[in-house]
Structure formats: structure tokens, C-alpha cells
C-alpha positions as a Markdown table, in Angstrom:
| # | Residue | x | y | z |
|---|---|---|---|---|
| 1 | Unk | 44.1 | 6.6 | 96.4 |
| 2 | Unk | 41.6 | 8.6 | 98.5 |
| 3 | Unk | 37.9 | 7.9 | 98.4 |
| 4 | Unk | 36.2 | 10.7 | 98.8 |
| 5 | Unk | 33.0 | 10.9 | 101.8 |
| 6 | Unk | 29.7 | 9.8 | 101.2 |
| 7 | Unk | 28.3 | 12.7 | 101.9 |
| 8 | Unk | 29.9 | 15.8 | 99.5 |
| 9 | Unk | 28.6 | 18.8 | 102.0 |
| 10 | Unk | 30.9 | 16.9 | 105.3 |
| 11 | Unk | 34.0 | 18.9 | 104.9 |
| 12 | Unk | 31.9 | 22.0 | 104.9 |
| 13 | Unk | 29.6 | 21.2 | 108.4 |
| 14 | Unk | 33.1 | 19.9 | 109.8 |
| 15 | Unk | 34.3 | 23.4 | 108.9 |
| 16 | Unk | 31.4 | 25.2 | 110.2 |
| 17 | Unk | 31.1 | 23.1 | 113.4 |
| 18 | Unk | 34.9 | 24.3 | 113.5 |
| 19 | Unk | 33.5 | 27.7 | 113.3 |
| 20 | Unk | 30.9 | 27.7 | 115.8 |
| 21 | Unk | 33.0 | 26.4 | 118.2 |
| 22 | Unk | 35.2 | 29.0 | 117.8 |
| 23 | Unk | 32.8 | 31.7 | 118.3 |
| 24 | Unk | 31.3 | 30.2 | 121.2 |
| 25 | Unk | 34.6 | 29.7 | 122.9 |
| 26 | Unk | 35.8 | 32.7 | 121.5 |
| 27 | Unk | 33.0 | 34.3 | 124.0 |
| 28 | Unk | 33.9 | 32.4 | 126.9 |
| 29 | Unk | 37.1 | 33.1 | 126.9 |
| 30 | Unk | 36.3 | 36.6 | 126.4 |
| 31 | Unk | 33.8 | 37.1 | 128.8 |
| 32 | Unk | 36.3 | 35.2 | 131.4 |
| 33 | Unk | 39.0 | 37.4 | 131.1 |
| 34 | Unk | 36.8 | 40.6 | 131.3 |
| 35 | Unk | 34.9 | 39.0 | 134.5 |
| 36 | Unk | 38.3 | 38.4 | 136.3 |
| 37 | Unk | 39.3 | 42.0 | 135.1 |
| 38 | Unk | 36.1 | 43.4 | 136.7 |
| 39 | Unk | 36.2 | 41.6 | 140.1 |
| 40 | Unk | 39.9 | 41.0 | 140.8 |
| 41 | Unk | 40.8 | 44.9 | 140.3 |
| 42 | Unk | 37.9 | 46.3 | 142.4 |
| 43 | Unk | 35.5 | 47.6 | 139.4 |
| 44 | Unk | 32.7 | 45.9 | 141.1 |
| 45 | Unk | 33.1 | 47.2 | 144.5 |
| 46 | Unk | 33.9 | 50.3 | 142.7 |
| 47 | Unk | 31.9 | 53.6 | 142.3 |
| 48 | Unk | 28.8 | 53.3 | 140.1 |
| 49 | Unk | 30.1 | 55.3 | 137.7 |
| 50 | Unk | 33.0 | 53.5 | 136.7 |
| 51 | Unk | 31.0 | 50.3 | 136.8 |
| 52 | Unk | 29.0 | 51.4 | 134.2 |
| 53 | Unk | 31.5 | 52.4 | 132.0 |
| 54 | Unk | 33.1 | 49.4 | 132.4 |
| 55 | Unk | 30.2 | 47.0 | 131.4 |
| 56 | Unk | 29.2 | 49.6 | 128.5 |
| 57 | Unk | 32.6 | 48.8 | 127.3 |
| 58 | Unk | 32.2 | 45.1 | 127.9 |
| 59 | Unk | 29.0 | 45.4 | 126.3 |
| 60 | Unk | 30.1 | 46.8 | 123.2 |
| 61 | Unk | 33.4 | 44.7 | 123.0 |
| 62 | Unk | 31.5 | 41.8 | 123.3 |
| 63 | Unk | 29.6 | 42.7 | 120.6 |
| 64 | Unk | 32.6 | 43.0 | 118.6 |
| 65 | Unk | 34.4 | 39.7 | 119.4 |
| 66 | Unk | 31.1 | 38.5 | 118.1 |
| 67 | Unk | 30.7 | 40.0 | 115.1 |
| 68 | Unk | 34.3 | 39.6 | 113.9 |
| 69 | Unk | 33.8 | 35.8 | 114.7 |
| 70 | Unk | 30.6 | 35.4 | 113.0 |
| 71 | Unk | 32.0 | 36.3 | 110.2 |
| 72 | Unk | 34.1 | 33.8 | 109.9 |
| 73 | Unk | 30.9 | 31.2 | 110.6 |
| 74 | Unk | 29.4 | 33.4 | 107.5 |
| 75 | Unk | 32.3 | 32.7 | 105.2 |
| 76 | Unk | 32.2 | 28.8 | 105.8 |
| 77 | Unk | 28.5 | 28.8 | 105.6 |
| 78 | Unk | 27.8 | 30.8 | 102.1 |
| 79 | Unk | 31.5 | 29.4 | 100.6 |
| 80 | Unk | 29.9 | 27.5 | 98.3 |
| 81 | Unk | 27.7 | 30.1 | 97.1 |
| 82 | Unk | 30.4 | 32.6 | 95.9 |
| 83 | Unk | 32.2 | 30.0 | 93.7 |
């Protein structure tokens, strides 16, 4: 026999704590790979052209990765609303 937590709302702030973890490592990670990308192939020693395509692209990938995993923080946080 389980006993259930003292506090009802814990499983949900474990899951969203979960989930903002996961968006702000999402980022990291994100924003490391891209960072080696643009210094270890040239980009930033590049012409100024290219580099500002690049971090336009960055820019608006990053802003991706971050809505897609925000959404996830969304669906944890209202969860008990849509029931």
C-alpha cells in the first residue's frame, strides 16, 4: 500500500521542474553546438555576410528550440486545467 504525498500538487512541480530543466538544458546544449559550429569551421573569421546569415539562422532556430520546449512546460503547467 502506497500513501499518497502530503502535498496533492508535488507530482505536478516535480513534472514541471522536469520540464524547465529541460528547456533550459535544451538551450545549452543548443546554443553549444551552434557556438562550436560557428567558431571551429571559420564562420566567425568569415566574411560579414555569411556571419550574419549564420546568427539570423541561429537566432531564429533558437527561437524555435524554445518554443517547441515551452510547450512542453505549458502542457505540465495547465494539465490540470483541461481535465
Amino acid at each position: 500500500m502506497t500513501v499518497p504525498p502530503a502535498d496533492p500538487r508535488a507530482p505536478q512541480r516535480d513534472a514541471l521542474r522536469r520540464a524547465v530543466l529541460t528547456l533550459i538544458g535544451g538551450v545549452i546544449v543548443f546554443h553549444t553546438v551552434v557556438a562550436s559550429i560557428f567558431y571551429l569551421t571559420g564562420i566567425a573569421h568569415g566574411p560579414e555576410r555569411v556571419r550574419w546569415f549564420f546568427v539570423i539562422a541561429w537566432s531564429i532556430a533558437t527561437a524555435i528550440v524554445v518554443m517547441v520546449l515551452l510547450r512542453r512546460v505549458r502542457a505540465v503547467r495547465f494539465a490540470n486545467r483541461r481535465r
